[in-house]
Wavefront OBJ file of the C-alpha trace (Angstrom):
o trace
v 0.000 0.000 0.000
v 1.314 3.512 -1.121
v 0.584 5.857 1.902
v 2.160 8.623 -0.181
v -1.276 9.039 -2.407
v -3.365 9.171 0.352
v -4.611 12.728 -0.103
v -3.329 15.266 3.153
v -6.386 16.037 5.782
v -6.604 20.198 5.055
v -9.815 20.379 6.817
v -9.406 19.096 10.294
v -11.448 20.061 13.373
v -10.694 22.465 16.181
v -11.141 20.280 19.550
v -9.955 23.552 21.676
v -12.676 24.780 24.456
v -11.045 27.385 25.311
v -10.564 31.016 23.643
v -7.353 33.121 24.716
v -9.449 35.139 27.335
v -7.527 32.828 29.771
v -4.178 34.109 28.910
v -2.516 37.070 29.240
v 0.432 39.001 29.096
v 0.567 41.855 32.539
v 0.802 39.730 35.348
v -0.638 37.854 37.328
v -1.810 35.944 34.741
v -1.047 32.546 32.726
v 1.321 32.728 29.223
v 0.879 30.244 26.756
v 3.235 29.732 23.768
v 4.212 27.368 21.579
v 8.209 26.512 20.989
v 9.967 24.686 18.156
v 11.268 20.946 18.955
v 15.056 21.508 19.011
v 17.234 18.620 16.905
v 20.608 17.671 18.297
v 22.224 20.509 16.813
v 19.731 23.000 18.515
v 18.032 23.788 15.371
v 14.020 24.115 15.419
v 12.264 20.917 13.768
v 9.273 21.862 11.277
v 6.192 21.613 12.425
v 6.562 20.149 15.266
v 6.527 21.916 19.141
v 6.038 21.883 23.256
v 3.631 23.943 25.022
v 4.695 26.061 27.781
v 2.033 27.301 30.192
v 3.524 29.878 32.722
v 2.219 30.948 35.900
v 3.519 34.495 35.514
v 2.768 36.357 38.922
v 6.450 36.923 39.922
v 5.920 39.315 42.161
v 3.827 36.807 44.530
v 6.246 33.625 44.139
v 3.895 32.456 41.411
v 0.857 31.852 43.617
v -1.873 31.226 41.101
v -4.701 33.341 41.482
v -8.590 31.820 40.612
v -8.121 34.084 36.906
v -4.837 31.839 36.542
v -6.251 28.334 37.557
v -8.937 28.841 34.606
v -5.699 29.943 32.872
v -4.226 26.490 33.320
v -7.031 24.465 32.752
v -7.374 26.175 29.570
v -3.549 25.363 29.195
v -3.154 22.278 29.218
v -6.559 21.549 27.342
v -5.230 23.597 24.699
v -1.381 21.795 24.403
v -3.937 18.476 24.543
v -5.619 19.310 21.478
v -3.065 20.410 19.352
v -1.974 18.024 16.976
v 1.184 19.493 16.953
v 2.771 19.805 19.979
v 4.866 16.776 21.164
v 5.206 17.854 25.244
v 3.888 20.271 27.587
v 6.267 22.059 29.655
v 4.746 24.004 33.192
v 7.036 26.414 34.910
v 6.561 30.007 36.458
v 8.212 33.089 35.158
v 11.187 34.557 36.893
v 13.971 32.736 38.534
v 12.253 32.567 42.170
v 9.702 30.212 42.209
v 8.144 27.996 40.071
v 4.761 28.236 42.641
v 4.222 28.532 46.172
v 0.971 27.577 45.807
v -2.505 29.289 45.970
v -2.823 33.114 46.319
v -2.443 33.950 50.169
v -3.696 37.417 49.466
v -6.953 35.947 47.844
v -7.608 33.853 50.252
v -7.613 35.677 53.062
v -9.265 39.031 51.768
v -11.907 37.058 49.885
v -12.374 33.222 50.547
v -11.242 33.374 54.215
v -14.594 32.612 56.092
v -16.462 32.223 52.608
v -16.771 28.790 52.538
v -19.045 28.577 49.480
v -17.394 30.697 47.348
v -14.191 28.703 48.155
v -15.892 25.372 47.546
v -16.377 26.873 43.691
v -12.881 27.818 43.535
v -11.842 23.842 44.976
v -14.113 23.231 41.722
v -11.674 24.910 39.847
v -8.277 23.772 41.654
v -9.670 20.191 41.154
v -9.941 20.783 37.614
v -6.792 22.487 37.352
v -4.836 18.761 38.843
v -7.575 16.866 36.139
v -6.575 18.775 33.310
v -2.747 17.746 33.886
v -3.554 13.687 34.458
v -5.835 13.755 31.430
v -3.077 16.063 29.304
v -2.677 13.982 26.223
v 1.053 15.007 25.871
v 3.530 13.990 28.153
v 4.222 16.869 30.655
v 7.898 18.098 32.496
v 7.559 20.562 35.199
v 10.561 22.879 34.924
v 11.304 24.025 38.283
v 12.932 27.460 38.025
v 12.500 28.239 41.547
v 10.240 27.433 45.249
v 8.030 24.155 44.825
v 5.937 24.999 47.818
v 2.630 23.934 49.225
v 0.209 24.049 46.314
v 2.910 24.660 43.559
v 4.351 21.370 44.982
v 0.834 19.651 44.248
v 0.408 20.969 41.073
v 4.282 19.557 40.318
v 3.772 16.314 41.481
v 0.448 15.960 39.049
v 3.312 16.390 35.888
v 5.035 13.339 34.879
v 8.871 14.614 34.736
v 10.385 17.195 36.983
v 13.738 18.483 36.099
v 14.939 21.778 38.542
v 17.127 23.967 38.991
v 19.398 23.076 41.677
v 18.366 26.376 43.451
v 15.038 25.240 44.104
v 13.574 24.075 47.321
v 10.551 21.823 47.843
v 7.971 21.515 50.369
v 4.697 21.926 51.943
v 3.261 24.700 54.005
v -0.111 23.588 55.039
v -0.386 22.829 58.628
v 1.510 25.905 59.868
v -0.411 28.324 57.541
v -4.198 26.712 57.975
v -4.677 23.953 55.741
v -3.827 20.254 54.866
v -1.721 19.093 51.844
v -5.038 16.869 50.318
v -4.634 19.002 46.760
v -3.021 15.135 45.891
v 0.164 15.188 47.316
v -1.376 12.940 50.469
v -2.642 10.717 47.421
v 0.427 10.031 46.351
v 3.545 11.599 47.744
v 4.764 8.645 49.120
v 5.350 6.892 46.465
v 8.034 9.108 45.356
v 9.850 9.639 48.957
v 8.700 5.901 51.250
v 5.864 6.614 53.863
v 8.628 7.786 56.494
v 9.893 10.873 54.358
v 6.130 11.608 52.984
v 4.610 12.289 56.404
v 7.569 13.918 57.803
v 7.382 16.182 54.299
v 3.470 17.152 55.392
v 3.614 17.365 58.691
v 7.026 19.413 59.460
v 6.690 22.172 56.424
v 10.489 21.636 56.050
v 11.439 22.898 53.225
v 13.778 20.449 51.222
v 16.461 21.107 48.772
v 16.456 20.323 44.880
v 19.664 17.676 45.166
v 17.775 15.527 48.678
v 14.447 15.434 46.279
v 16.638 13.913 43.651
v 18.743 11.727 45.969
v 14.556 10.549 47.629
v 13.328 10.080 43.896
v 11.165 12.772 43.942
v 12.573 14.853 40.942
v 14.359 13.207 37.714
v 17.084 16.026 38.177
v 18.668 19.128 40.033
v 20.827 21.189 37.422
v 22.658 24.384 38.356
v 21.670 27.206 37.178
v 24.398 29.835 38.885
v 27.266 31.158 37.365
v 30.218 32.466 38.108
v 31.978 34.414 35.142
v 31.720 31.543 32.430
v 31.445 28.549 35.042
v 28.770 27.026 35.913
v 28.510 26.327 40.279
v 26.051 23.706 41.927
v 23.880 25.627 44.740
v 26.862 26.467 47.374
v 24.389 26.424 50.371
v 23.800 22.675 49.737
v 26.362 19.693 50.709
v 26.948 17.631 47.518
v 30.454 16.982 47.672
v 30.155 14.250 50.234
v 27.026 11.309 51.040
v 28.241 10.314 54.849
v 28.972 12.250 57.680
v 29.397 10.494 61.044
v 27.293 7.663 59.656
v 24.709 9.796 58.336
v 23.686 10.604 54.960
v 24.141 14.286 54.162
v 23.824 14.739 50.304
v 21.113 16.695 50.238
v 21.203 18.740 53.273
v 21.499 22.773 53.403
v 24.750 23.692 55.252
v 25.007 25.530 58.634
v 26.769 28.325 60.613
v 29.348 30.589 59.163
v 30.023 28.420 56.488
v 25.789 28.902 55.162
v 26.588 33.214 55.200
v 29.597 32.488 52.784
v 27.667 30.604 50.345
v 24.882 32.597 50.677
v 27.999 35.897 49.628
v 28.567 33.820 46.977
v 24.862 33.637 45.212
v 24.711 37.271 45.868
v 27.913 37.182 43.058
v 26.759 35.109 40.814
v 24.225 35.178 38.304
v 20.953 32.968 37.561
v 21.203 30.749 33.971
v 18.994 28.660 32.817
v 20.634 27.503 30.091
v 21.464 24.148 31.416
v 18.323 22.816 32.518
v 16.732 24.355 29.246
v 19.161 22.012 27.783
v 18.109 19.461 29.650
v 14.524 20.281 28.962
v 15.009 20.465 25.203
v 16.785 16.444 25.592
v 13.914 15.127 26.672
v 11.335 16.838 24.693
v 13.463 15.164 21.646
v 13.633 12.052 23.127
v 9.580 12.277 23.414
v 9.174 12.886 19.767
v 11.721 9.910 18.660
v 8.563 7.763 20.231
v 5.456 6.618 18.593
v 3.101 8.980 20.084
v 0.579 6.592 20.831
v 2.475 4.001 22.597
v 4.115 6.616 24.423
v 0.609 8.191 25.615
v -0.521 4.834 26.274
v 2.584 4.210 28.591
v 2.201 7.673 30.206
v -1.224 7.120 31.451
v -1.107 3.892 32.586
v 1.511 5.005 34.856
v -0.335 8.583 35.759
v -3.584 6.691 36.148
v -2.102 5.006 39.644
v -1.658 8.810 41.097
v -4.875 9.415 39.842
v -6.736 6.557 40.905
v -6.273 8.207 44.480
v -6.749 11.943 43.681
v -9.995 10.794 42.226
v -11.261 9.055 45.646
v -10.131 12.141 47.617
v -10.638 15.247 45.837
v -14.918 15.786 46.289
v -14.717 14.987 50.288
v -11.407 17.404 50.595
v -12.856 19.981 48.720
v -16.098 20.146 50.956
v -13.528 19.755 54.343
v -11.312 22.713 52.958
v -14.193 24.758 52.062
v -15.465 24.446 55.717
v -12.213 25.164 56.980
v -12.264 28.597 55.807
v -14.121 29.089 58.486
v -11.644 28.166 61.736
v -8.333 27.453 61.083
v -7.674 28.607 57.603
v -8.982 31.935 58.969
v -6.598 31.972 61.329
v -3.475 31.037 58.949
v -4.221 32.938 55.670
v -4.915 36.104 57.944
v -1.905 35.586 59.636
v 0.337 35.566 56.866
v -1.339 38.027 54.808
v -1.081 40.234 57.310
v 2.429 40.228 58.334
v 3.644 43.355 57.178
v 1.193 45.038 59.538
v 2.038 42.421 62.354
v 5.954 41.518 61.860
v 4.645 37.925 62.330
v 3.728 35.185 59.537
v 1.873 32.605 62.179
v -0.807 32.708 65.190
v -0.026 32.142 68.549
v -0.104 28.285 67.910
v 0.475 27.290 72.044
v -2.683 29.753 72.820
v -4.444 28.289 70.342
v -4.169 24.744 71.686
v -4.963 26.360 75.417
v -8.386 27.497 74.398
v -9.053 24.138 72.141
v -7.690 22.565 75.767
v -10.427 24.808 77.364
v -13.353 24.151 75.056
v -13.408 27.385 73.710
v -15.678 28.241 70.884
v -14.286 29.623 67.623
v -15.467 33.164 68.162
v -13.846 36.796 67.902
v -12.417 36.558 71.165
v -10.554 33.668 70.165
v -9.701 34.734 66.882
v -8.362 37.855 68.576
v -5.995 35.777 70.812
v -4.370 33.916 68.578
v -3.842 36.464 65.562
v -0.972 38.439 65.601
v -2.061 41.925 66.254
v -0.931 44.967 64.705
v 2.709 46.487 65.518
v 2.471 49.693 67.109
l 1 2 3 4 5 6 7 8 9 10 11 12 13 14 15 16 17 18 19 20 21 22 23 24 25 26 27 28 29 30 31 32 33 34 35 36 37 38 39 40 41 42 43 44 45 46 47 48 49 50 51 52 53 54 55 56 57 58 59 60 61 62 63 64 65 66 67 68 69 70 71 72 73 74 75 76 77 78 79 80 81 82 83 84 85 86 87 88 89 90 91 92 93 94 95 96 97 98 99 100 101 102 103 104 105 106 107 108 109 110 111 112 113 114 115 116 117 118 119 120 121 122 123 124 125 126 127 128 129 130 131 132 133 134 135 136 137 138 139 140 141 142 143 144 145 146 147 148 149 150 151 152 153 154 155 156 157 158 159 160 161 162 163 164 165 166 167 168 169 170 171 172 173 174 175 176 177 178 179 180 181 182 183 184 185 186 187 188 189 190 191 192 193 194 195 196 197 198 199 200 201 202 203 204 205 206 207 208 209 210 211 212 213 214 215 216 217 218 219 220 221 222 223 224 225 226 227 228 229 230 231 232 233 234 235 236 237 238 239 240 241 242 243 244 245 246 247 248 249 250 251 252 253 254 255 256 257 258 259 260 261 262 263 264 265 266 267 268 269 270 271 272 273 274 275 276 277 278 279 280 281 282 283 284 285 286 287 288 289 290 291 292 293 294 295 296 297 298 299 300 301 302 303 304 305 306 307 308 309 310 311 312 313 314 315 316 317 318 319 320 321 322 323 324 325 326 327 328 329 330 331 332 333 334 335 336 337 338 339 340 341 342 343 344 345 346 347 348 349 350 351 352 353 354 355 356 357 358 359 360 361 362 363 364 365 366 367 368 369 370 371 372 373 374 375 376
């Protein structure tokens, strides 16, 4: 059979739901753009492209706004239904943060003790995490910065994370008034061992970019700081050594006088990406030397375990974190919205527990007590 006379398809359909009201270019706000599939020698392939959807609110570590989650969904349904594109690639704008998560400043000045309204936008966080798992491309979160909290949900959704070696990568939930159930209680042990997941939750440590790689929860940390014409891994982080005393420290952020010097060194250096878009760019072409449908077919049936669990969780979380607008997410988004005013970031977590201790009701007089007050 002679493919070749098959006459080309000129007419073809336009799947897209979306419009480009969803993106835009003034932040805060989500860009979309299409990029060229780079051959070997760095020159752009015909025809063929990845999809980049950036959270692009800089100023606010990339915290996605309710405008941006629509942005994303949009996104990713978008890079889905283009016959062209080969991958999707999610990252955030600047060279601070890929996302710390929801916007702090939203939720406290609008959702905080709203719980309906925030029950619509769980609607839309819910189908933000759907629209990645049911992405028909294969997707690599490029982590130019913070992977906190939500942004680390949002991450974990992706099926390839490669970072810069900068970033850190963490949770923030229990000390700021909510629970990490946006999927990374689904299924974050299954990248770090049950031990490391739960201590991850519960502690809001924040982790560096070569200890996620070393725990399997990134593919790769790549530095991104130069010196002159060199190229430096992130000097605040050991990774010249694995043991110390019996204990593994690869990984580990550095202490005392020694953590001031590095941190005199990043202030002399300069941020490049140009490695880890390198590194990006490899894998894209190693996604298009694939048959696209075998390679979908393998990508989902590994995503499909991860979602297999979101699915089971995300309608009772979203009804428990839309009621806890009303008590304790109160309490943390206020706090840390507020801590310009206050000079503090957290409540008064030991009186909190006294009153609980006490049977107090969740009232003003409590929620006085425990917020950091104003600064005189």
């Amino acid at each position: 059979m002679n493919l070749s006379k098959w006459p080309r398809q000129t007419d073809t359909k336009d799947h897209d739901l979306f419009g480009d009201e969803h993106f835009g270019k003034e932040a805060p706000c989500v860009l979309y753009e299409k990029r060229p599939v780079l051959d070997q020698g760095g020159d752009p392939i015909e025809g063929l492209f990845s999809a980049w959807i950036v959270l692009n609110n800089p100023a606010q570590y990339n915290s996605y706004t309710t405008e941006m989650v629509k942005g994303v969904i949009a996104g990713f349904h978008r890079a889905s239904m283009d016959r062209s594109v080969v991958a999707v690639v999610f990252t955030g704008a600047g060279d601070r943060a890929f996302c710390t998560g929801g916007n702090t400043k939203e939720y406290a000045e609008y959702y905080s003790g709203n719980p309906s309204e925030y029950a619509f936008y769980m609607d839309l966080f819910n189908g933000m995490v759907d629209a990645i798992f049911m992405c028909k491309k294969p997707v690599i979160c490029r982590v130019n910065g913070m992977r906190v909290a939500g942004g680390q949900e949002i991450g974990m959704a992706c099926d390839i994370t490669l970072s810069s070696d900068m970033a850190v990568f963490g949770q923030a939930g229990p000390k700021h008034g909510s629970a990490p159930v946006g999927g990374t209680t689904d299924y974050i042990f299954w990248y770090l061992g049950m031990e490391h997941a739960m201590w991850s939750c519960i502690s809001c440590e924040q982790w560096s970019a070569y200890k996620m790689e070393r725990l399997g929860l990134i593919s790769k940390a790549i530095p991104v700081l130069k010196r002159g014409d060199r190229f430096i891994r992130n000097p605040v982080v050991i990774t010249d050594r694995y043991l110390e005393d019996g204990q593994i420290v690869y990984g580990e952020f550095i202490q005392g006088q020694a953590a001031e010097d590095a941190r005199a060194v990043i202030k002399e250096s300069q941020v490049d990406f140009t490695l880890l878009d390198r590194e990006v760019n490899r894998v894209i072409l190693t996604l298009t030397n694939l048959f696209p449908h075998c390679l979908m077919m393998s990508v989902d049936g590994i995503r499909q375990k991860k979602k297999f669990f979101w699915d089971q969780s995300k309608l009772p979380n979203r009804h428990w974190l839309a009621a806890n607008m009303m008590s304790e997410a109160y309490l943390g988004f206020n706090a840390f919205n507020n801590k310009k005013l206050t000079g503090k970031s957290e409540c008064d977590f030991i009186e909190y527990r006294r009153l609980l201790a006490e049977a107090k009701p969740f009232d003003q007089e409590l929620i006085d007590a425990v917020l950091p007050q104003r600064k005189e």
